[in-house]
N, C-alpha and C positions, 0 to 999 in steps of 0.2 A: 293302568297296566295291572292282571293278574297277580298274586304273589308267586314267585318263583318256586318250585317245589320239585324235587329233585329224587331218584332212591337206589340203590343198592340192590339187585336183585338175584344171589348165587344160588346156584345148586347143589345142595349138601353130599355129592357125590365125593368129595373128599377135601382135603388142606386146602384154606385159603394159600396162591401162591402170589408170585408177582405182579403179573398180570391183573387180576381181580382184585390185589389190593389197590394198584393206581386207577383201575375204573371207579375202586371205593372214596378212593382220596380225589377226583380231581369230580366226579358229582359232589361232593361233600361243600369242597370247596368252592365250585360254583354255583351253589344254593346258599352258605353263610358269608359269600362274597356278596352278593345280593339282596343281604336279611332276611333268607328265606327259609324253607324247609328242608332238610333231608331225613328220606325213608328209608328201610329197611324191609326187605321182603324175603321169604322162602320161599325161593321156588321147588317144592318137593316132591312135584309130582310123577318125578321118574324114580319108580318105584324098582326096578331091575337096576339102576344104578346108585341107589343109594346107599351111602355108606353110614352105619351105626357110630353115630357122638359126632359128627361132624358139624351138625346144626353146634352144639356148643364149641366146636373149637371156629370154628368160623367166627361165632359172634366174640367168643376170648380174643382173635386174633383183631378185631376192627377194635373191641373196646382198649388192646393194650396199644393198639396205636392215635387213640385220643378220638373217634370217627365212631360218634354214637345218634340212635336216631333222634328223634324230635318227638312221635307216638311210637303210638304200642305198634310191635312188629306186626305182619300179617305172613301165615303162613298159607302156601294155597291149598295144602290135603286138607284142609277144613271147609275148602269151599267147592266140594265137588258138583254139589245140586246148582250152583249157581253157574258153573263154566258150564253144565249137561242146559241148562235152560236158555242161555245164550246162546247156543247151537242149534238147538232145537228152533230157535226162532230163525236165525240163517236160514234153516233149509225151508222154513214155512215161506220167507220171505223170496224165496229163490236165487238165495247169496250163499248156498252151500247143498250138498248131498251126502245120501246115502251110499256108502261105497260097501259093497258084500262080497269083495273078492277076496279067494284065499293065500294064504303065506307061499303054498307051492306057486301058484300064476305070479303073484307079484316077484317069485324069486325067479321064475323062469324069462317073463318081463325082463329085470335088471339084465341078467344074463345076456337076453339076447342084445340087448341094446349099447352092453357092454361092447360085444365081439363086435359089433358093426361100426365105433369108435362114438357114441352116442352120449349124452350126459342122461345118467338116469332117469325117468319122470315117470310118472303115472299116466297109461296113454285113455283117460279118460272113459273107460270100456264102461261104468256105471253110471257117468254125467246123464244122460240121458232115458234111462230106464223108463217105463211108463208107469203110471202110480199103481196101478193094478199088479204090478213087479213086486212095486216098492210092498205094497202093502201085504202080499204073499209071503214076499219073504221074510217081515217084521213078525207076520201072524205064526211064520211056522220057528220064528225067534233066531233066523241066520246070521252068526258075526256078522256084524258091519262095524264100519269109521262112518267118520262124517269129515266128508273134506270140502275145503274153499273151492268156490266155484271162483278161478280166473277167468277176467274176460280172453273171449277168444274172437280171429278177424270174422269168425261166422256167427256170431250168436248176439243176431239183431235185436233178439229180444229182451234185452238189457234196456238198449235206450241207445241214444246217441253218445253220451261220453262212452260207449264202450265198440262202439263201429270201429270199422277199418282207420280212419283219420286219428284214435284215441288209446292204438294199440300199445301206448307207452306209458308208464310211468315217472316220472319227473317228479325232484324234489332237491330242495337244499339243504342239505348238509351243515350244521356250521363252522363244521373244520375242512369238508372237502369243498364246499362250493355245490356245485351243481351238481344232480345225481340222474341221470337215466337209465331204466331199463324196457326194454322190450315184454310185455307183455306172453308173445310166444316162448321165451325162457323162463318164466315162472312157473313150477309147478303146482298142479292143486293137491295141495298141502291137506295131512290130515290137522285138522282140526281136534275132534272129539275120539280118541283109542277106541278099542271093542271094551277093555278096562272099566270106560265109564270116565280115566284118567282124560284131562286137556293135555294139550303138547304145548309149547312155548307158545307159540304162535299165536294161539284164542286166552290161554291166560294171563299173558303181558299185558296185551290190548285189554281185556274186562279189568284185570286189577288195576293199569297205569290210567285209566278213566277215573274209576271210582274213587281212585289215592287224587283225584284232579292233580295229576303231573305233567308240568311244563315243558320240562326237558328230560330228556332221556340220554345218560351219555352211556354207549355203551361198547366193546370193542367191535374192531372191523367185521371180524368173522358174521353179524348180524347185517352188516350189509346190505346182503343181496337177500334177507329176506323182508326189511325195509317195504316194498312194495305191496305183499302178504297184507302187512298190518297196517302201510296204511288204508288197503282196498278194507278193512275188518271195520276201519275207522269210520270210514263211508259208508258200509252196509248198514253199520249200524248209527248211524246218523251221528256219531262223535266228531267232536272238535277234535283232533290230532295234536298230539305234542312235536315240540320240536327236537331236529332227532340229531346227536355229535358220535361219530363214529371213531373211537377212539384206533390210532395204527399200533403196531403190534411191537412187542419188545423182542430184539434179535439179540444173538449171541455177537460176541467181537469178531466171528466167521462169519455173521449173515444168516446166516442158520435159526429156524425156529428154536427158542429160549428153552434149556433142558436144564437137567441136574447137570451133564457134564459142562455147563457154563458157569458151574456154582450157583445155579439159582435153588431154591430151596421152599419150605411153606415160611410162612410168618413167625407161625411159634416157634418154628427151630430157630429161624434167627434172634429171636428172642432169648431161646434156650443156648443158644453159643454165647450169647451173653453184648447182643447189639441193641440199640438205644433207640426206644422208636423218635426222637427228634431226630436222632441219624436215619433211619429210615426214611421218616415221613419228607426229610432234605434231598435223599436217594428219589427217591418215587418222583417227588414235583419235578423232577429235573431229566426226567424218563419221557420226554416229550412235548416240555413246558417250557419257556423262554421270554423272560420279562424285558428281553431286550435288551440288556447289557450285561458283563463280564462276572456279575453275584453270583456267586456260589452259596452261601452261607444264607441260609432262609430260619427262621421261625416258623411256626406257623402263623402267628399272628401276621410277619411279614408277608407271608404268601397271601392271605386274607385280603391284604390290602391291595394286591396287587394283581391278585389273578382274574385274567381272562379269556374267554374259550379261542378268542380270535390268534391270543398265543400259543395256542398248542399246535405244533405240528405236524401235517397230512403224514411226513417221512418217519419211516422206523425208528424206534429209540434202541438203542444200543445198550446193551447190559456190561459193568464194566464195573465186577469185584472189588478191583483196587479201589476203584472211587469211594465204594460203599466204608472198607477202608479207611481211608483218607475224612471220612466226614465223621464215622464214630470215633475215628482218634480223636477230632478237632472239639468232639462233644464229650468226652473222657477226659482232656485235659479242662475241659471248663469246669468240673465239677470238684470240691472236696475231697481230701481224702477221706473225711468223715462218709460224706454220702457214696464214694465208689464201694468203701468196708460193706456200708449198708444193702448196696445191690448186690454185691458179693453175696454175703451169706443170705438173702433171697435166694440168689439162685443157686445155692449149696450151703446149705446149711451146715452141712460136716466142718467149714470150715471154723469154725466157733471157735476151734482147739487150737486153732496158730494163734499163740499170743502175739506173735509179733506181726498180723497182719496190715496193720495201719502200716510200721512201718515200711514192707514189703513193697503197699500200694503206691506211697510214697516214693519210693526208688523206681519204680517200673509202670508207672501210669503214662509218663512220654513215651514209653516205647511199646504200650497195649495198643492193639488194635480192636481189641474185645475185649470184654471181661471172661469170654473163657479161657483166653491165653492165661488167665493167671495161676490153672494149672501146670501149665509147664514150670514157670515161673516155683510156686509154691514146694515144688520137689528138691531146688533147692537150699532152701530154705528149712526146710520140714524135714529131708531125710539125709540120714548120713551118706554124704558121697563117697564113691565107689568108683575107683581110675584105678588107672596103672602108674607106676612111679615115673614111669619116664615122662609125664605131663605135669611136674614140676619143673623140669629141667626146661626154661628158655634157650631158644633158639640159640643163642651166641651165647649161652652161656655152659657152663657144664655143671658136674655132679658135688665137688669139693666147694666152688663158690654159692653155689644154692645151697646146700647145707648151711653155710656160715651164714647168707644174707637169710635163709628161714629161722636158724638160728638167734641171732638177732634182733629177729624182728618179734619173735616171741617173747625173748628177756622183758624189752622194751615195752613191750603192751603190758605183760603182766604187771609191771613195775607200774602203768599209768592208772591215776585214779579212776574208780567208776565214775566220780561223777562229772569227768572230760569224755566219758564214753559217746556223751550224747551230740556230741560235730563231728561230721564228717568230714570237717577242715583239720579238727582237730587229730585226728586219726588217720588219717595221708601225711598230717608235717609230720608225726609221731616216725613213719616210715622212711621219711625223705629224710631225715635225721638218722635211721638207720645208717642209708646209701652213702650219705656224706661222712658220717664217724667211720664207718668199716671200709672206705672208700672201696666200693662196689657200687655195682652199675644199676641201672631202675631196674631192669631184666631179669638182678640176683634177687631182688628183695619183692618188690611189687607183683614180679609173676606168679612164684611159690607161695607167695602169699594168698593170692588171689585162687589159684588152683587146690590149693586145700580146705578153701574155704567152699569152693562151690565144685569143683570136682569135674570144671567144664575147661575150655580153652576160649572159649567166649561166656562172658557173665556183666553182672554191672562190676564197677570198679573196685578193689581191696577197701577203699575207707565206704564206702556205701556196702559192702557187704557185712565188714566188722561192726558197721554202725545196725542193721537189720538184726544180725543173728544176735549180737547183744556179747558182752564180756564173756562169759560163762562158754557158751556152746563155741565160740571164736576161738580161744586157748584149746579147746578141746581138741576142735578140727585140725589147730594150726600141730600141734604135739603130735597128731596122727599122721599129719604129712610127713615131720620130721623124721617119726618112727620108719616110713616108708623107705625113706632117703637113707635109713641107718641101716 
């Protein structure tokens, strides 16, 4: 058996997004499941859709989720004599033409074929030109393309696999099974632009030869050009790779996968502050099924287990929370040392919170990102800013908050710093309040909590006194009391 060799092949037309990255990760994966190769290719030949720097955020975005190639990358605008020399040999061979028709016909074409409920195609008007055409029109230098000649049920002069009896294509898939299509719905593809540019179609086929690539997994949408490239395969006397047609990623609607499903590029999620293990867990599971109830994968885990026969034909569902749920699960595995560290990576200004570690500390159960720790950091970092009546608990009123904030200041000031550092120690501190002043948790614990963070929801009074530290704690808590006065 062959080695497996496997490649990655985008068009720097903008952000890698979800989609592209699970075609990256699950070729990746079924080539190092294998012990085999994965590539990496540009496909950059769409020169009106290319976008500036995207080649580097693409490859930032594969390298920051661990999915790096094997060789040197291949880019194809470097190889335009060689896709122009491949074509030129199609049409020598009579597996492709000269097509010299202009933008108005081929737009009036569409048009018509529109109005009359028709699927677009190219109705063949230059397949048969006669060479004394051809060659008039090359001598006086007329735009042309060069398009694939599909076999059609008239054109005997193929041979017999291409008669009437051979009008189909057929192929297996290794995620759908068996694939047909009809021959008369194919169209003849251009091949070679007037540009000089290949189109997908002749550069896939000449580079995924020359990479010797096994498999191809690629999304659905390439489908039903499938037939195109494997007839390219056969003109040109190639062994074909095997071809997995990855299904599409839907919204929780059903709905083709937008921004308004919270799907995003790579680097932003990156940049919200999501964990590519959390990712790369999100992804395998967009489509993939090892057969029982695991959620929780490695990659090494996936390594050992993945196979293309588990990926499923049906739509994978995009489902935020989940994404969620798994970089929590990967946030709480980690240090608070190492969370500080990705922190100030991904924001460096935060250098200046001395009390960061322990912030991370107190609010790493309840992060779902590391950029949530903005919210979080505010605070922490600035003086809060309410209205007084968010001291005042529910069942309680204005004269017993006073006393139980009261109180509760004496009693801190009086505690040593060096009991500052439990937050066991700094909740009895309070409940000794409640119980000497004999008031209720509501007097003491609320007001407390409210002046220290300025919210009606926060983490608890002994985990906030224990973050903000003695010093700015008396500060805050004296400022509430002033409110209240």
């Amino acid at each position: 058996m062959s080695k497996i060799r496997t490649r990655f092949a985008p068009s720097p037309t903008g952000e890698l997004h979800i989609g592209g990255a699970r075609t990256a990760l699950f070729a990746y994966l079924f080539a190092k499941s294998q012990k085999g190769d994965f590539l990496i290719r540009i496909e950059d030949t769409d020169r009106d859709r290319y976008v500036e720097g995207s080649v580097e955020r693409i490859l930032d975005s594969l390298k920051w989720l661990g999915i790096e190639a094997d060789e040197k990358i291949m880019y194809q605008s470097k190889r335009l004599s060689i896709y122009k020399k491949a074509a030129e040999k199609l049409v020598k061979d009579g597996h492709a033409y000269y097509c010299f028709c202009s933008k108005e016909r081929l737009d009036k074409l569409r048009a018509r074929q529109s109005a009359q409920g028709l699927p677009p195609r190219y109705d063949g008007k230059c397949r048969e030109l006669s060479a004394d055409e051809i060659k008039k029109n090359l001598a006086d230098k007329k735009s042309h393309v060069i398009r694939i000649k599909i076999p059609r049920a008239t054109d005997d002069s193929r041979g017999s696999d291409y008669s009437i009896g051979k009008g189909k294509c057929e192929f297996n898939d290794l995620i759908r099974g068996k694939v047909t299509f009809l021959y008369r719905e194919v169209d003849d593809a251009i091949l070679l632009k007037s540009d000089g540019y290949p189109t997908y179609h002749l550069a896939n086929v000449v580079d995924d030869n020359e990479l010797k690539i096994s498999h191809v997994l690629r999304s659905e949408e390439w489908l039903s050009s499938t037939p195109k490239h494997l007839l390219l395969y056969q003109y040109f006397g190639w062994k074909a790779p095997e071809f997995a047609h990855l299904s599409m990623i839907l919204g929780q609607d059903k709905a083709k996968l937008s921004k308004r499903h919270g799907a995003t590029s790579i680097l932003q999620y990156r940049d919200d502050g999501y964990l590519p293990e959390a990712m790369i867990n999100f992804m395998v599971l967009l489509g993939w099924n090892p057969g029982d109830d695991k959620e929780i994968f490695s990659m090494e885990q996936v390594l050992s287990k993945f196979k293309i026969k588990d990926i499923n034909k049906s739509p994978a569902i995009f489902d935020p929370e989940k994404l969620d749920f798994f970089n929590g699960y990967y946030l709480r595995e980690k240090s608070d040392a190492e969370i500080v560290k990705m922190i100030l990576a991904l924001k460096p200004e935060y250098k200046k919170i001395k009390n960061l570690s322990q912030i991370v500390n107190l609010e790493k159960t309840r992060m779902k990102k590391l950029g949530d720790i903005d919210g979080l950091i505010k605070v922490f970092s600035k003086k809060p800013i309410f209205q007084k009546q968010l001291l005042i608990f529910a069942k309680s009123d204005r004269d017993k908050t006073k006393k139980g904030l009261s109180a509760a200041l004496k009693a801190l000031t009086e505690m040593k710093a060096d009991n500052w550092k439990s937050i066991h120690d700094l909740d009895e501190v309070l409940a000794n309040v409640v119980k000497k002043s004999k008031l209720g948790n509501g007097d003491v614990f609320w007001p407390v909590r409210a002046s220290l963070s300025g919210l009606d929801r926060s983490p608890s009074p002994g985990e906030l006194l224990w973050a903000l530290g003695k010093k700015e704690s008396l500060k805050r808590l004296k400022s509430g009391l002033e409110k209240l006065s």
